[in-house]
N, C-alpha and C positions, 0 to 999 in steps of 0.2 A: 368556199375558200379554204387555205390551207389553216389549222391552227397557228396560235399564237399563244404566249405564256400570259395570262392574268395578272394581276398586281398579287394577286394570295399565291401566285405560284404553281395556279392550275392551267394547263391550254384551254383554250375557251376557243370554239367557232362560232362563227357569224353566219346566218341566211337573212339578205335582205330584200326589202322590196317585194315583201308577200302581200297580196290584197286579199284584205281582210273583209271585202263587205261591198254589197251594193254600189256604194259610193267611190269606191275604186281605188281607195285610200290604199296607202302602204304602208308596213309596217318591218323591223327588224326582229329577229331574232337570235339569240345569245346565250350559248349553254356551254357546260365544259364539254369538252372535247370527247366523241368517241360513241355518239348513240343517236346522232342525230334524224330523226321520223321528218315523214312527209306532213303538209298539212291535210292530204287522202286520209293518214290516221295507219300508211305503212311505216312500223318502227324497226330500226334498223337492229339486225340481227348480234349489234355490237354491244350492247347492255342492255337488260334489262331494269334496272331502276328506274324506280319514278322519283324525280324533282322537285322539290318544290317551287314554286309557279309564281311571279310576281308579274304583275301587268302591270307597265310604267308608263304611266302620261307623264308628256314635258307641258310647259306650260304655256302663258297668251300669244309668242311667237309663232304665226302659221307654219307648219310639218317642220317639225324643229326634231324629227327622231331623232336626227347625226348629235346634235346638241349634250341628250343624254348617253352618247356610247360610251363614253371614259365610266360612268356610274355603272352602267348597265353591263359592261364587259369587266368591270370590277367583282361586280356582282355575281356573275356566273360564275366567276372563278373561285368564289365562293362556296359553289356547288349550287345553285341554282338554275332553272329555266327562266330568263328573262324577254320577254315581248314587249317591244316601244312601235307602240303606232305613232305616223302622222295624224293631228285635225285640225282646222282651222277655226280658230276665234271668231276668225271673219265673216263665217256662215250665215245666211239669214238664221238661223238656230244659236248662232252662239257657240258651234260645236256639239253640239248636245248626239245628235245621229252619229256622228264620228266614233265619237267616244264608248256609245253604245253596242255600234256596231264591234268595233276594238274588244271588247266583252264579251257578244254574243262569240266572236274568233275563239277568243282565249275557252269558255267555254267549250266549243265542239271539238275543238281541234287540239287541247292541250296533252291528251294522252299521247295522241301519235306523234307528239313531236316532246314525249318522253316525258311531261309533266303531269301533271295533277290537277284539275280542278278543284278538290276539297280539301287541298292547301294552297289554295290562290289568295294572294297578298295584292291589293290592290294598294295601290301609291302613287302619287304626282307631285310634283314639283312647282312651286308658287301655284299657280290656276289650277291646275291638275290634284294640287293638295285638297282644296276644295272639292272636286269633282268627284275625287275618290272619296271623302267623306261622306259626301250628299249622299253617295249611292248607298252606303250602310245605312242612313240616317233612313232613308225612304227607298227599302226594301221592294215597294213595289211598283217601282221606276221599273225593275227588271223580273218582276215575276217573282218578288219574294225570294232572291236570292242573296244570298249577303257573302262575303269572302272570310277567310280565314281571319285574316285583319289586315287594315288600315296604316298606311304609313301617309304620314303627310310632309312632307322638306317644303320649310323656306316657303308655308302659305300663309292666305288669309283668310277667314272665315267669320267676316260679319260683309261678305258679300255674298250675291247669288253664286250658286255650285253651278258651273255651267250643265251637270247629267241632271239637276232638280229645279233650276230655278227659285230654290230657297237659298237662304242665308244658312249654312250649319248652325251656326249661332244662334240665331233666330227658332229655329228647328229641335234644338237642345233645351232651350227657355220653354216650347210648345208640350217638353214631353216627350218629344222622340227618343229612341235609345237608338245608340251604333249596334250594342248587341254582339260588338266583337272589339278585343284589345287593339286600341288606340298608339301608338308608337308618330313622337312628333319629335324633329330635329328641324334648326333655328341658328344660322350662323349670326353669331354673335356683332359684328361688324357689320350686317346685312340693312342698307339704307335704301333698298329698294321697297323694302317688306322688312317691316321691324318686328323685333324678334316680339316682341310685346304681343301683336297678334298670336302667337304659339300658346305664349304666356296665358293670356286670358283664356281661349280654348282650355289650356290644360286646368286652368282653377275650373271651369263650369261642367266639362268632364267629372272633374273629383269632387264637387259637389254635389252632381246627378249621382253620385258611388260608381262609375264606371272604371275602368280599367285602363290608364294612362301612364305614358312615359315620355318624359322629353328632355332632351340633351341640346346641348347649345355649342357647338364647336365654335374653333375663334376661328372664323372664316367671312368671307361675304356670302351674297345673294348667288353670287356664279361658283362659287368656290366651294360649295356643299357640290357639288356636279364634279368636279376636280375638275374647273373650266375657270377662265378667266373672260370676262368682257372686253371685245376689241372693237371701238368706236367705229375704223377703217370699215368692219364688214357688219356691224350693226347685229352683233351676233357672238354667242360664248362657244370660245374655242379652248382647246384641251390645253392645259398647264400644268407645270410637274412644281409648282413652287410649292414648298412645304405644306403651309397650313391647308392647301387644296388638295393638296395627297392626302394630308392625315384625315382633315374630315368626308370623304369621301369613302376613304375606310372606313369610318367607321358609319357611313350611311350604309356602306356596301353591306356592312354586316348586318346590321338591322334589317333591311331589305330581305336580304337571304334565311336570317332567323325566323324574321315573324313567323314564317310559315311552318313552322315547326316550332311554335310557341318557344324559342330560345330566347326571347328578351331579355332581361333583367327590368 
């Protein structure tokens, strides 16, 4: 598709509907403008830089990519490489293959399509927060591979991860380490998933001495996404209302920094 301008002011393109795996699932794809690789691993002759790389799950709503594009197209404009697969909660698994397979993608195929694997930022959204934590926590879910860091919006984790079938929580108390900086954001307003879940993670985090951060925008549950909830389609669609722009920015940014350790 043709660019378009970013919220940061950058053009960003879109390729969607890449299947990522086995399972047949599909996924989107979102970078700035101008260098866009095949997922063969042919990269286009229009830049050479590499991206940093964030894999973004949406969360328990089945293939909800479209969900995260305001964040995700945020994000690239950013200057990042962002990939949102669809999975299904619904799975006799839980998602767990989905989400794996989503990784193994982002793995093989991030260079040609201009990114990085050894700064891939792994992040999800409510369920997907979880998921992507689990998989730092227990390393050898995927061969002992662990990401740059960890973002997690708007989750909870004293449930099972759907990629571990542990509790993070649970998993942190055991001894485990993430082994990579933690980055948690928490709308404030958010009465689906209380910000409290963040809260706690971030104390047991900085109790283990790990490397944590968490920000609380005044936003909701859908509003960290720069989305708002529409009861009519049972589903969060894009909204330009203030406090969903500002904190989406500033997820955006997060998102994009981790990977090049620019946190604060």
């Amino acid at each position: 598709m043709a660019p378009d301008m970013g919220m940061a002011g950058t053009a960003v393109e879109t390729v969607r509907g890449l299947i990522y795996g086995p399972s047949g699932k599909q996924l989107d794809v979102h970078r700035p403008a101008g260098a866009f690789g095949t997922p063969e691993g042919t990269a286009s002759t229009a830049s050479t830089a590499t991206l940093p790389t964030v894999l973004l799950w949406h969360g328990i709503g089945p293939d909800e990519r479209d969900v995260l594009e305001p964040l995700a197209r945020a994000t690239a404009a950013h200057g990042a490489l962002v990939l949102v697969p669809d999975w299904r909660s619904d799975a006799p698994d839980g998602g767990r293959s989905h989400l794996l397979e989503s990784l193994a993608f982002l793995r093989k195929e991030a260079g040609g399509l201009g990114g990085d694997e050894a700064s891939c930022v792994l992040a999800g959204w409510s369920a997907g927060a979880g998921a992507a934590l689990g998989v730092a926590l227990r390393p050898a879910s995927v061969a002992e591979w662990r990401p740059r860091a960890v973002v997690g919006v708007a989750g909870r984790y004293d449930v099972p991860a759907r990629t571990t079938g542990t509790a993070p929580l649970d998993d942190l108390a055991a001894g485990q380490d993430p082994g990579v900086p933690v980055h948690l954001l928490h709308g404030t307003r958010d009465t689906v998933v209380d910000a409290q879940c963040s809260r706690a993670l971030t104390e047991a985090l900085r109790v283990a001495g790990r490397t944590v951060t968490l920000q609380e925008p005044d936003t909701d549950h859908a509003g960290v996404l720069m989305t708002a909830y529409d009861p009519a389609v049972d589903r969060c669609v894009p909204t330009t209302a203030e406090h969903a722009v500002r904190a989406g920015q500033l997820v955006a940014g997060v998102l994009a920094g981790a990977g090049e350790g620019g946190v604060a």
